[in-house]
DOLUMTOR-63358 format. One record per residue: residue number from 1; x negated, y, z of N, C-alpha, C in turn. Coordinates in nm, 4 decimals, always signed. Atoms other than C-alpha are relative to their C-alpha. Example, Ala and Ser with C-alpha at 12.3 -4.5 7.8 and 13.67 -1.06 7.14 Angstrom:
% residues 2
{1 {-0.0890 -0.1190 +0.0000} {-1.2300 -0.4500 +0.7800} {-0.0900 +0.1200 +0.0000}}
{2 {+0.0820 -0.1190 -0.0060} {-1.3670 -0.1060 +0.7140} {+0.0770 +0.1090 +0.0730}}
***
This chain:
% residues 201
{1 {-0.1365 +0.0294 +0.0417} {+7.9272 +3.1531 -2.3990} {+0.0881 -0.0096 +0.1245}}
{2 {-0.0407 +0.0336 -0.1047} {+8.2062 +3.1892 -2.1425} {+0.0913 -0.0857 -0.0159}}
{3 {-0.0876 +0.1177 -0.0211} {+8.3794 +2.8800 -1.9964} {+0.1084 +0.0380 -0.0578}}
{4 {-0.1744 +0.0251 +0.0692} {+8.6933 +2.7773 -2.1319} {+0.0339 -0.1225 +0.1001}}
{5 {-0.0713 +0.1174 -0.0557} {+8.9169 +2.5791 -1.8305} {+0.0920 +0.0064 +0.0160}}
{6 {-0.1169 -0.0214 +0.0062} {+9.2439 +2.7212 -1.7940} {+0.0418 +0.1218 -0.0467}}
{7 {-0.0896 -0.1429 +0.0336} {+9.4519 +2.9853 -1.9988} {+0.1509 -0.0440 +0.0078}}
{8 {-0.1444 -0.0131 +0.0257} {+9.7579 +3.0857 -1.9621} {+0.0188 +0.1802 -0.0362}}
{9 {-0.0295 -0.0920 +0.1463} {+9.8391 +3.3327 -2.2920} {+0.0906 -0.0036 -0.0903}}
{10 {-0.1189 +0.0026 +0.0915} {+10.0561 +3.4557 -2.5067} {-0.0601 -0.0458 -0.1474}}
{11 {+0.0649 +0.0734 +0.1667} {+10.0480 +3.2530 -2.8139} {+0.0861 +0.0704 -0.1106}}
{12 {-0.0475 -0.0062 +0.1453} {+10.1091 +3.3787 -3.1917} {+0.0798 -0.1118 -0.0606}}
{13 {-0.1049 +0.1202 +0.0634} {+10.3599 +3.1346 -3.3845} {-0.0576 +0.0955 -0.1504}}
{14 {+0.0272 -0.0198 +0.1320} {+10.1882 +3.1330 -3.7269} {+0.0110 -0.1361 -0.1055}}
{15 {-0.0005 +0.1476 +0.0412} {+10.3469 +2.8558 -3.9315} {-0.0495 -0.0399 -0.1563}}
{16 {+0.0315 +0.0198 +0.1342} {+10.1987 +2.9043 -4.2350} {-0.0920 -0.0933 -0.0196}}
{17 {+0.0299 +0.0978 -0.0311} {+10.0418 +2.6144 -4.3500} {-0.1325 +0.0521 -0.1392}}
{18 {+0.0916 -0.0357 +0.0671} {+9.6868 +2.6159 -4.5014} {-0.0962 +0.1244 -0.0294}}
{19 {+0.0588 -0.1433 -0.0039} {+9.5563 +2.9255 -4.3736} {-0.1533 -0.0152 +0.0308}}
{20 {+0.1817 +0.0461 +0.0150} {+9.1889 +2.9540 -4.4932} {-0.0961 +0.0871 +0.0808}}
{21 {+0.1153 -0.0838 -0.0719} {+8.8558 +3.1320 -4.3698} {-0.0089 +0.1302 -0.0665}}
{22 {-0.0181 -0.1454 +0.0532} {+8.9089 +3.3962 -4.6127} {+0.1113 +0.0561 +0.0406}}
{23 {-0.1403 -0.0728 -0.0688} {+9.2437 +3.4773 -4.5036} {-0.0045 +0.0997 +0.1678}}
{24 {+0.0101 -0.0220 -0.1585} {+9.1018 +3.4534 -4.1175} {-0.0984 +0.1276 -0.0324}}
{25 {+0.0860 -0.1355 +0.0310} {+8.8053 +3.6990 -4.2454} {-0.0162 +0.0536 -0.0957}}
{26 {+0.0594 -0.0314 +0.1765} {+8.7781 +3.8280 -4.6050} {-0.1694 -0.0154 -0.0049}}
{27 {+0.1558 -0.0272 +0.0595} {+8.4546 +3.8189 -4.7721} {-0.0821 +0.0788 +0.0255}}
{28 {+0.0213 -0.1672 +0.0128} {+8.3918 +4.1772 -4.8067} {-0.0610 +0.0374 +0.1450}}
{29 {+0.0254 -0.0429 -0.1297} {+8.3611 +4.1389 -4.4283} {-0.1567 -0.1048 +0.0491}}
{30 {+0.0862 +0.0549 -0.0432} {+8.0620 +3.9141 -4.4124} {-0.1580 +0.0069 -0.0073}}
{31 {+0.1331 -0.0494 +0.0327} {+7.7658 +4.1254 -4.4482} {-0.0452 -0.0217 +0.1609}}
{32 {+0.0727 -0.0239 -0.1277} {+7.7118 +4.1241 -4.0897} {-0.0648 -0.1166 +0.0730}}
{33 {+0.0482 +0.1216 -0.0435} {+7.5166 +3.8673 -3.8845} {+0.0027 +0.0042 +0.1950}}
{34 {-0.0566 -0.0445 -0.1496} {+7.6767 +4.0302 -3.5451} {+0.1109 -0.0874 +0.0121}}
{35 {-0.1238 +0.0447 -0.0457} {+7.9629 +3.8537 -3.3396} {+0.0865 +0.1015 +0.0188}}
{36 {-0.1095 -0.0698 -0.0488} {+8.0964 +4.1284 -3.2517} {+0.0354 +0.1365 -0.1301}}
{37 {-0.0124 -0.1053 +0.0620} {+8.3045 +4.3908 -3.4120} {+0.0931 -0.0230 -0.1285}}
{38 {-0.1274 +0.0763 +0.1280} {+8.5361 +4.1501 -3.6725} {+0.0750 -0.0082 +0.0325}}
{39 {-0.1886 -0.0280 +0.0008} {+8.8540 +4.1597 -3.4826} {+0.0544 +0.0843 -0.0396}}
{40 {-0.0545 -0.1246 +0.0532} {+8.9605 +4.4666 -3.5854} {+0.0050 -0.0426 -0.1883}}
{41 {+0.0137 +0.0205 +0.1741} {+8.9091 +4.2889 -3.9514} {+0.0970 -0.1742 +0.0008}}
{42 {-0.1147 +0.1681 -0.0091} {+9.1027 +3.9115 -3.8498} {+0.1034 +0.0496 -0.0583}}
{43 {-0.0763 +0.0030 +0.1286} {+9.3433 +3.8323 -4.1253} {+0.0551 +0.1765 -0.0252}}
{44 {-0.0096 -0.1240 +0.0964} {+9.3199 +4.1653 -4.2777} {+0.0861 +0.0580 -0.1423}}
{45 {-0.1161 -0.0812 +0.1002} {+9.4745 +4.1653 -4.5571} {+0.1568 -0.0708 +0.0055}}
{46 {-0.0726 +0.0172 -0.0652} {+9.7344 +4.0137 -4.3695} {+0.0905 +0.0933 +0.0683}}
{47 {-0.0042 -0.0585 -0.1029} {+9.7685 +4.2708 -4.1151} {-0.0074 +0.1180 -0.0721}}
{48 {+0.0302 -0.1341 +0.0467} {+9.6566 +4.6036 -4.3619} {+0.0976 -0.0097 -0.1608}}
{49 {-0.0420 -0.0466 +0.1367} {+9.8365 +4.7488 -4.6351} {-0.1458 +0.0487 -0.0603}}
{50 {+0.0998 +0.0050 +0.0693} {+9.6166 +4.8657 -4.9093} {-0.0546 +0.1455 +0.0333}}
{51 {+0.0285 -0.1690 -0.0119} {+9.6069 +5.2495 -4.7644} {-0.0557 -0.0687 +0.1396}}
{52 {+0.0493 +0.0247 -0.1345} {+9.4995 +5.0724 -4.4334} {+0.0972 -0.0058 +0.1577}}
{53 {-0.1026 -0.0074 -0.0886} {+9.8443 +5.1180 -4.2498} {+0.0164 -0.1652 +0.0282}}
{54 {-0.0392 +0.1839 -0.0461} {+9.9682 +4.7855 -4.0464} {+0.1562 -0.0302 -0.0647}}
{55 {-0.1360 +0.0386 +0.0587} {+10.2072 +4.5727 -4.2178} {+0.0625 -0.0361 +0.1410}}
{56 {-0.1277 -0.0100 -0.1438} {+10.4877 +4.5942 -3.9668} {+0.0229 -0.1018 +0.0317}}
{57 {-0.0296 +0.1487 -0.0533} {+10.6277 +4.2232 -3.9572} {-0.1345 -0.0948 +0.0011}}
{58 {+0.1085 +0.0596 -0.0470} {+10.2988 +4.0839 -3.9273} {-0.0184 -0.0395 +0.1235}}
{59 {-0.0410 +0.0405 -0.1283} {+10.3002 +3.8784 -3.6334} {-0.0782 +0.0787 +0.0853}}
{60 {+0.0766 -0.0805 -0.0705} {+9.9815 +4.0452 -3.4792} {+0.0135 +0.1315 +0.0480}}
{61 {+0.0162 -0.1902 +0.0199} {+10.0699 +4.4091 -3.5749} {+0.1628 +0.0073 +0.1244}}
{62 {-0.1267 -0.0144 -0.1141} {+10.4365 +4.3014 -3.3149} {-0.0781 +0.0334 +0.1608}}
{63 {+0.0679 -0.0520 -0.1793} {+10.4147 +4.4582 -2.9434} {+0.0112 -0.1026 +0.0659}}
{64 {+0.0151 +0.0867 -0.1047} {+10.4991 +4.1325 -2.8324} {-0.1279 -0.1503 -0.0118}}
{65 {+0.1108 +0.1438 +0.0002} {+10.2130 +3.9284 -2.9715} {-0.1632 +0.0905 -0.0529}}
{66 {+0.0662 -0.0518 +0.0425} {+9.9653 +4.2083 -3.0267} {-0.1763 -0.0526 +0.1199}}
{67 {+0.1276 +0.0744 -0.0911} {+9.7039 +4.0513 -2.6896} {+0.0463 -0.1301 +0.0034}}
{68 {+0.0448 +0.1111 +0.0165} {+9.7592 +3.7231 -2.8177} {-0.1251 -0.0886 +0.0334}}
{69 {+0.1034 +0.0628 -0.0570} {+9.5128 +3.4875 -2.6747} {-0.0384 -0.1764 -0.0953}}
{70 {+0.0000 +0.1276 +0.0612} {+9.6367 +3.1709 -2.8740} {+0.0863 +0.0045 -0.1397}}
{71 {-0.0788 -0.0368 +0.0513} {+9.7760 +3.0905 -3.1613} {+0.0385 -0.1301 -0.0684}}
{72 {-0.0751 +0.1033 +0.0264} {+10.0300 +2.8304 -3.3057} {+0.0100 -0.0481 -0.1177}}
{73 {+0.0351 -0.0187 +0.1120} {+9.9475 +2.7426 -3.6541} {+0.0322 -0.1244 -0.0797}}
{74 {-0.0386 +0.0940 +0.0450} {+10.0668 +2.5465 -3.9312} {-0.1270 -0.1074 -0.0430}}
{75 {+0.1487 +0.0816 +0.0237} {+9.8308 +2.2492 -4.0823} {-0.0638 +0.0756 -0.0914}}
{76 {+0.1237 -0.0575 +0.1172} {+9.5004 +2.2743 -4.2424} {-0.0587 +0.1152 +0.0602}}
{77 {+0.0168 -0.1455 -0.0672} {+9.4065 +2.5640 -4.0352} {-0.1644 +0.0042 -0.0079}}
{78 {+0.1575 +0.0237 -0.0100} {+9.0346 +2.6670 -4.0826} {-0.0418 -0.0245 -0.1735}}
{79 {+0.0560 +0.0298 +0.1341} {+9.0245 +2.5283 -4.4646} {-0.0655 +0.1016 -0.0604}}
{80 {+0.0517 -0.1087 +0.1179} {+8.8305 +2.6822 -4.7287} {-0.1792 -0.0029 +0.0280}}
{81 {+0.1628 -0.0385 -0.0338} {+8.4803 +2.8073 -4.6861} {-0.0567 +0.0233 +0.1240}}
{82 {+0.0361 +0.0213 -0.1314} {+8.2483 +2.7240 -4.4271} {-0.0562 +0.0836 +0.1342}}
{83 {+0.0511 -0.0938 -0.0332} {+8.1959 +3.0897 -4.3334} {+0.0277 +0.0204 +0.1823}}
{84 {+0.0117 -0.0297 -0.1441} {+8.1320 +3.1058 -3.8948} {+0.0442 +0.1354 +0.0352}}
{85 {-0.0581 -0.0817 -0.0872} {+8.2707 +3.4345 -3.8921} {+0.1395 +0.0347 +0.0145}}
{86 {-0.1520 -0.0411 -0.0162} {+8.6054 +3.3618 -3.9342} {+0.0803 -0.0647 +0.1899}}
{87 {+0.0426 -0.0188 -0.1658} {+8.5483 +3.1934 -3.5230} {-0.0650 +0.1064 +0.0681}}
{88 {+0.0626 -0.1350 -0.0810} {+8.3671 +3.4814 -3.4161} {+0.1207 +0.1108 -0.0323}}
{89 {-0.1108 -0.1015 +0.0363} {+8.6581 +3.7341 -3.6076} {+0.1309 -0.0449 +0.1232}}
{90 {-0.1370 +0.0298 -0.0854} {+8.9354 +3.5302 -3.3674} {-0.0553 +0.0124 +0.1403}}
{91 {+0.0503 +0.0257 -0.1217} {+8.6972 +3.5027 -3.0842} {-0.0433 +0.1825 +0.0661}}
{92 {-0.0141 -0.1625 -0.0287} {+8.6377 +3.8879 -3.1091} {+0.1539 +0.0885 +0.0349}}
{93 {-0.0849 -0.0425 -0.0159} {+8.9777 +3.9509 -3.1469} {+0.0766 -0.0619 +0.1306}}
{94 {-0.0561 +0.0039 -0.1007} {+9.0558 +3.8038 -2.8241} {+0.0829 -0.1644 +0.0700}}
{95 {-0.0011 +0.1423 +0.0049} {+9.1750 +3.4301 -2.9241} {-0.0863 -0.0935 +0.0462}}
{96 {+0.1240 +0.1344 -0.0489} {+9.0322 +3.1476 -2.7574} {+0.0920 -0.1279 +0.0116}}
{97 {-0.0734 +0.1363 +0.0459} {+9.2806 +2.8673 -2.8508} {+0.0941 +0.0071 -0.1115}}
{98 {-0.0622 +0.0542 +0.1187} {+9.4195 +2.7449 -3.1864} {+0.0928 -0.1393 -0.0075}}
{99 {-0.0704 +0.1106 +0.0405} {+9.6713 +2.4921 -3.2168} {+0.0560 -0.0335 -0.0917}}
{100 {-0.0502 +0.0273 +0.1291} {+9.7724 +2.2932 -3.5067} {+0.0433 -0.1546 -0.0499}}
{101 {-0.0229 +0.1196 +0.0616} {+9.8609 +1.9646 -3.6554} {-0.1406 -0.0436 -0.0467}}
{102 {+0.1925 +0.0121 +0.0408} {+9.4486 +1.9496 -3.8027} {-0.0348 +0.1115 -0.0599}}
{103 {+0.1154 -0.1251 -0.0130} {+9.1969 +2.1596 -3.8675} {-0.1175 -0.0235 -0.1237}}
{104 {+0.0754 +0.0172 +0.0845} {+8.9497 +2.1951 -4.1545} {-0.1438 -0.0942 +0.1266}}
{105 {+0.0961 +0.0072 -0.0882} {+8.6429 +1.9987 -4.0246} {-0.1004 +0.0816 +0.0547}}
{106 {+0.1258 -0.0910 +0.0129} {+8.3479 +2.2629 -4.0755} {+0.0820 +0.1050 +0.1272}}
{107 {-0.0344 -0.1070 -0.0747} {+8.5835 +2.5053 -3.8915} {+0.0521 -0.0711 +0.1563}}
{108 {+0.0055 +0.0665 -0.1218} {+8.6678 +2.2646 -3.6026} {-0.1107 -0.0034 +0.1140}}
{109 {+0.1249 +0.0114 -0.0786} {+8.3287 +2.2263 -3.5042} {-0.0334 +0.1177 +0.0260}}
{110 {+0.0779 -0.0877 -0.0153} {+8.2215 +2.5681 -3.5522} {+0.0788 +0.0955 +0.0987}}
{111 {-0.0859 -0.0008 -0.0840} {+8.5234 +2.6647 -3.2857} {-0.0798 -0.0420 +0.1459}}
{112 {+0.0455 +0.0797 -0.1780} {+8.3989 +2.4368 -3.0222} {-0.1976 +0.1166 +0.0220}}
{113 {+0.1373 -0.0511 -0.0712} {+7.9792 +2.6161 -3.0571} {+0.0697 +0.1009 -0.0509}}
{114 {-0.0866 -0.1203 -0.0669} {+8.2010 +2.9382 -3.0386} {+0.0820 +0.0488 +0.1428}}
{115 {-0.0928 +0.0418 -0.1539} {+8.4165 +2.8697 -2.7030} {+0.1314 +0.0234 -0.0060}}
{116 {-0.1312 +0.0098 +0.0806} {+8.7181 +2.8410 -2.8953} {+0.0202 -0.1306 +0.0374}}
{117 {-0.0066 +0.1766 -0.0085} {+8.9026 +2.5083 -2.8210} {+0.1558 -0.0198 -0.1295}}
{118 {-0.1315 -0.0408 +0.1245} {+9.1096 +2.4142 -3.1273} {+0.0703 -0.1537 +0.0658}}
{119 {-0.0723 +0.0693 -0.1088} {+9.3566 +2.1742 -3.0000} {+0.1195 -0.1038 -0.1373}}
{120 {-0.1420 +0.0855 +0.1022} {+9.5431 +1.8940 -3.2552} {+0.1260 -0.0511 +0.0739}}
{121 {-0.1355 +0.0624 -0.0497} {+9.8965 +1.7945 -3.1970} {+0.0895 -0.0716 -0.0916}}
{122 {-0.0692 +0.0534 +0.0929} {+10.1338 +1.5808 -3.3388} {+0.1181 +0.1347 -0.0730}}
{123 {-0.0933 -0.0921 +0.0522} {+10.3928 +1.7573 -3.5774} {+0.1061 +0.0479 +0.0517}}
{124 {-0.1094 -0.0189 -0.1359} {+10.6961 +1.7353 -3.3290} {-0.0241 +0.0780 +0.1129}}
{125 {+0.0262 -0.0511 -0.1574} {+10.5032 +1.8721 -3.0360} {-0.0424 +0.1637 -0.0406}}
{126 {+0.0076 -0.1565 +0.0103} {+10.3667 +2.1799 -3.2230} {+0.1150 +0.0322 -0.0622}}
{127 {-0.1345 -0.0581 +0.0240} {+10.7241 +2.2543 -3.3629} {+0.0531 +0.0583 +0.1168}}
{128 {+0.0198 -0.0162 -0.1063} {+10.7819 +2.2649 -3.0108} {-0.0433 +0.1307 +0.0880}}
{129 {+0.1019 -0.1025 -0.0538} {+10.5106 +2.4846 -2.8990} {+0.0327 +0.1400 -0.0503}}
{130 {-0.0237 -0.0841 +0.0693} {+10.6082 +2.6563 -3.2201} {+0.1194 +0.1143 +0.0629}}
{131 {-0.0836 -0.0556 -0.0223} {+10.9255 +2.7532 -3.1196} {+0.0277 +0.0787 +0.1833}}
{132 {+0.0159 -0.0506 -0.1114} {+10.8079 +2.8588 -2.7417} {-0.0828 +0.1211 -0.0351}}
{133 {+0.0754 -0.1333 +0.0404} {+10.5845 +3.1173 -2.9206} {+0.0789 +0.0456 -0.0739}}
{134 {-0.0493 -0.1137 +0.0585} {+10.8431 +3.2414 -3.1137} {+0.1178 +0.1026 +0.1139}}
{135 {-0.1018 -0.0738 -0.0885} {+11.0314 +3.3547 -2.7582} {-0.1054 +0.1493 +0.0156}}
{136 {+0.0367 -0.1529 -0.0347} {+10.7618 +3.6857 -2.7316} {-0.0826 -0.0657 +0.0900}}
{137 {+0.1135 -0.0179 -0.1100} {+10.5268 +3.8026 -2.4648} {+0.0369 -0.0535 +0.1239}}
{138 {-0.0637 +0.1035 -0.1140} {+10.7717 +3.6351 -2.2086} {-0.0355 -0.1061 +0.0619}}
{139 {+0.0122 +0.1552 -0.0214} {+10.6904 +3.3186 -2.2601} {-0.1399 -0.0285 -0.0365}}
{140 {+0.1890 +0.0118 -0.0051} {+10.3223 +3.2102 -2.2414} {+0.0111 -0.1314 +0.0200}}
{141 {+0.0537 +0.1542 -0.0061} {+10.1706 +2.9030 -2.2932} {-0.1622 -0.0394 +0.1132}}
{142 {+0.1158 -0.0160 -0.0944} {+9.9111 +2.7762 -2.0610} {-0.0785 -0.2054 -0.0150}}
{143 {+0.0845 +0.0949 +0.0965} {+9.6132 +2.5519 -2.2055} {-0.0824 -0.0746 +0.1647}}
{144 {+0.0850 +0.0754 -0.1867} {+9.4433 +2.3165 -1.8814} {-0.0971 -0.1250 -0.0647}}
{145 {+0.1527 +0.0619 +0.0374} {+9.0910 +2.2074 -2.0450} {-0.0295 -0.1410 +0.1131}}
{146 {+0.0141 +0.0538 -0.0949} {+9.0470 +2.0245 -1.7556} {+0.1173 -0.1570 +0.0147}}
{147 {-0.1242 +0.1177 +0.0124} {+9.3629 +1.7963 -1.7399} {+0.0365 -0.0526 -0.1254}}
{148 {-0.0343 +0.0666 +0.1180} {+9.3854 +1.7822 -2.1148} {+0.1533 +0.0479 -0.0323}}
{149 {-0.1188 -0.0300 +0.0175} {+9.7387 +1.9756 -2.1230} {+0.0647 +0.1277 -0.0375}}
{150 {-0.0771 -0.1246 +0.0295} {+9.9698 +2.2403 -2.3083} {+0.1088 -0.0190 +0.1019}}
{151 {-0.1236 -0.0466 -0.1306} {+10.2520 +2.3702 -2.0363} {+0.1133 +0.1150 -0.1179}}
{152 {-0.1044 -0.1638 +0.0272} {+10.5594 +2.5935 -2.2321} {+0.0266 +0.0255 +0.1389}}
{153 {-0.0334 -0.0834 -0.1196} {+10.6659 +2.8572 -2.0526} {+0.1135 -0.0527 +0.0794}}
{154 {-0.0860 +0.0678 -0.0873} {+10.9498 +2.6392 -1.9655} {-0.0009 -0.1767 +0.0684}}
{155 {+0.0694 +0.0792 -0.0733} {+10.7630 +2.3857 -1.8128} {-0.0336 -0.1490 -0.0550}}
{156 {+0.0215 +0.1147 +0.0636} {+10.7131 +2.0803 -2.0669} {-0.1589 -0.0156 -0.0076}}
{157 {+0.1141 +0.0015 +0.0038} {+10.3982 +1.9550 -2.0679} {-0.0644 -0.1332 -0.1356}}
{158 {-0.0100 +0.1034 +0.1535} {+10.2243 +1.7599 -2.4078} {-0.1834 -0.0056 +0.1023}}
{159 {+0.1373 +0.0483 -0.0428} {+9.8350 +1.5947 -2.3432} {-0.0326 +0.0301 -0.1770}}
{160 {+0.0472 +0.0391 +0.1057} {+9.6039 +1.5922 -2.5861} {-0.1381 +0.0093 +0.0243}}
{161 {+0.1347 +0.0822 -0.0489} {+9.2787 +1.4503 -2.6699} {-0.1289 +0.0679 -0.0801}}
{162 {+0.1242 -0.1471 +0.0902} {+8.9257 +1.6106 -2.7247} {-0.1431 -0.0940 -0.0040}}
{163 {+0.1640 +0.0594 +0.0045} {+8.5644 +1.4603 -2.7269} {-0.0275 +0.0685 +0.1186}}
{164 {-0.0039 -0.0686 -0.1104} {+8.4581 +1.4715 -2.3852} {-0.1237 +0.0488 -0.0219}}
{165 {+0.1520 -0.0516 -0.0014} {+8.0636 +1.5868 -2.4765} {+0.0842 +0.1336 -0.0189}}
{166 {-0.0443 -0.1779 +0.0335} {+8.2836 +1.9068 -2.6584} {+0.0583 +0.0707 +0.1358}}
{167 {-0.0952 -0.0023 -0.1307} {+8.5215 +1.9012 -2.3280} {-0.1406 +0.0606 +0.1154}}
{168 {+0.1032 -0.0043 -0.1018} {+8.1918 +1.9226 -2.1347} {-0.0237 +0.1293 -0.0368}}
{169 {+0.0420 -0.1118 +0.0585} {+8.0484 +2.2137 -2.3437} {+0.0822 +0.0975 +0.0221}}
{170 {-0.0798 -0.0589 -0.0271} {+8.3289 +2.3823 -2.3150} {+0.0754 +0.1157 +0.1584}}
{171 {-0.0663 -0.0596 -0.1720} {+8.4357 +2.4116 -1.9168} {-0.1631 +0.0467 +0.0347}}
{172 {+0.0650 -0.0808 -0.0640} {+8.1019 +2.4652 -1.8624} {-0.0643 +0.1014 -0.0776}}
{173 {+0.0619 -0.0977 +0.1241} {+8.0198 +2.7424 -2.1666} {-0.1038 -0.0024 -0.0437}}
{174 {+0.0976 +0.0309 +0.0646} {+7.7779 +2.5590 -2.2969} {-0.0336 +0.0159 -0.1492}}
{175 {+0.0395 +0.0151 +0.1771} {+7.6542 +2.6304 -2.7037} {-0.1543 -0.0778 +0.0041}}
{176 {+0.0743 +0.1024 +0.0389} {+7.3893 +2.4788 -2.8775} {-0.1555 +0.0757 +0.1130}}
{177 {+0.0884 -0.1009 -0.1084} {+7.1294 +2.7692 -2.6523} {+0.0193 -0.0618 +0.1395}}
{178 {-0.0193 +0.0133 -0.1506} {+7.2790 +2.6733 -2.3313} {-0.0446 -0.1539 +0.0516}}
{179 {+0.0565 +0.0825 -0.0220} {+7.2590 +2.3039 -2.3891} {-0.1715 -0.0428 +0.0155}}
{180 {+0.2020 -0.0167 +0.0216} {+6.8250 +2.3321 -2.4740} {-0.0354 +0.0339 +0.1303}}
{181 {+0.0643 -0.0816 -0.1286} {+6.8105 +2.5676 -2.1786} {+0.0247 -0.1258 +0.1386}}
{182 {-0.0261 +0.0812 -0.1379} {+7.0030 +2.2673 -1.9342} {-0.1505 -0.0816 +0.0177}}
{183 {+0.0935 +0.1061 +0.0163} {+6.6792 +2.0759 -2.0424} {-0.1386 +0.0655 +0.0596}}
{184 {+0.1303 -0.1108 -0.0261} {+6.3921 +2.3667 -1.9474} {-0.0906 -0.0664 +0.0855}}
{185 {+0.1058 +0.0913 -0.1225} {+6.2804 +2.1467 -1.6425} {-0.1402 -0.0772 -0.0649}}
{186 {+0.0717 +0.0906 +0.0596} {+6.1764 +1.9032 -1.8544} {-0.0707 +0.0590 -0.1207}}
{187 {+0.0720 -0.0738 +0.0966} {+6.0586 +2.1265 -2.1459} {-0.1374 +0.0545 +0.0780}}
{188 {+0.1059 -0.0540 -0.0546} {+5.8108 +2.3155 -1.9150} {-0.0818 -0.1084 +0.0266}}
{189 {+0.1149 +0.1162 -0.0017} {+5.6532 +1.9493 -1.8108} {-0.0391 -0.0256 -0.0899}}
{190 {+0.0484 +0.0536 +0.1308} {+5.6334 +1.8471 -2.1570} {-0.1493 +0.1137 -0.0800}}
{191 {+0.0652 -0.0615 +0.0341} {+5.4885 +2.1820 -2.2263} {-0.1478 -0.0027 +0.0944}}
{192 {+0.1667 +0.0141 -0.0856} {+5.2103 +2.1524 -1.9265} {-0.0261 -0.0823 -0.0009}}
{193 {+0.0402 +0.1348 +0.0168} {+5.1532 +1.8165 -2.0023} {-0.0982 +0.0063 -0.1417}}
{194 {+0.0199 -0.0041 +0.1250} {+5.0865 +1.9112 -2.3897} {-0.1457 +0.0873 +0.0713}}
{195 {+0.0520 -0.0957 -0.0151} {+4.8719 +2.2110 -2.2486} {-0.1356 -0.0591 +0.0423}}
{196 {+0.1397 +0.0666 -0.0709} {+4.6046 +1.9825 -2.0498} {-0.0403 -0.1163 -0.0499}}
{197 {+0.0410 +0.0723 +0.0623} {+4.6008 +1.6824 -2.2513} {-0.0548 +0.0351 -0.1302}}
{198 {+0.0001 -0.0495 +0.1536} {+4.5851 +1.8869 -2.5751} {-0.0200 +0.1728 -0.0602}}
{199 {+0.0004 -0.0931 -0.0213} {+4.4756 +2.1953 -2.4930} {-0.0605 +0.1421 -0.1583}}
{200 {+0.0004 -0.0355 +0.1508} {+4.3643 +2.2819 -2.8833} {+0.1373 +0.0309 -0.0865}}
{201 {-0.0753 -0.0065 +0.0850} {+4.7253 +2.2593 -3.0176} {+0.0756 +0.1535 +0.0616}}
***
């Protein structure tokens, strides 16, 4: 998983409020058990007419938010079904921060063992944010894992607060693989320990 400690990206302004896991991936799209290869399918029927052409005002399908990195989102973000590839569909497509007022839980967590950092804010501050992502590719927001801080492009700065075990996982691109592996030292003793005391099992 790669670290997550400082971006600075152009964020999406998506204020719709209650945008689910089917919305983020359809159904139809979850035969696969690959990470890769679902951006090209993130909010889809969003983004596709029914012949497959891009709906034009779609924030994504604009030239100025088309390498979006983040995105600005109304509440509830994540709700619905607990399907993991609607984090892998944003994380393919190039997103690696979500901001919102809250976050479904199931999809919160499954963000962070992705290397996604979803980021709560009060309602005032993402209005805020909101309205710095609706200036274009100009204006970039810049996320500082490390300090705990959103930056607009015109220099305001908001804190906010994370679980530092996730915070940990995070800067150093740790998932649930990487954490097991920090432990190997001690796995291999346990294992040559098992091996000569118990050399039957």
């Amino acid at each position: 998983m790669d670290k997550f400690t400082k971006l600075t990206g152009i964020a999406a302004p998506m204020p719709l409020v209650n945008i689910d896991t089917d919305m983020i991936i359809p159904k139809q799209f979850l035969k696969t058990i690959h990470r890769s290869g679902l951006g090209k399918n993130l909010f889809d029927e969003m983004r596709y007419n029914a012949d497959g052409s891009e709906v034009a005002d779609f924030v994504l399908n604009q030239p100025a938010y088309r390498a979006s990195e983040i995105i600005v989102a109304g509440d509830n973000f994540g709700c619905g079904s607990s399907r993991e590839h609607a984090p892998w569909a944003l994380l393919d497509y190039g997103i690696r921060c979500v901001i919102s007022t809250s976050f479904a839980d199931i999809f919160y967590n499954n963000c962070f063992k992705n290397g996604i950092l979803p980021i709560v804010m009060p309602k005032e501050v993402v209005d805020v944010l909101m309205d710095d992502a609706r200036k274009g590719s100009n204006a970039r927001l810049t996320i500082d894992l490390e300090n705990q801080t959103v930056t607009t492009s015109d220099g305001q700065s908001f804190a906010f607060e994370i679980d530092s075990f996730r915070r940990h996982c995070l800067l150093n691109g740790l998932d649930d693989i990487g954490l097991t592996l920090e432990k190997s030292a001690a796995i291999d003793t346990f294992e040559s320990q098992i091996a000569q005391s118990r050399p039957w099992v």
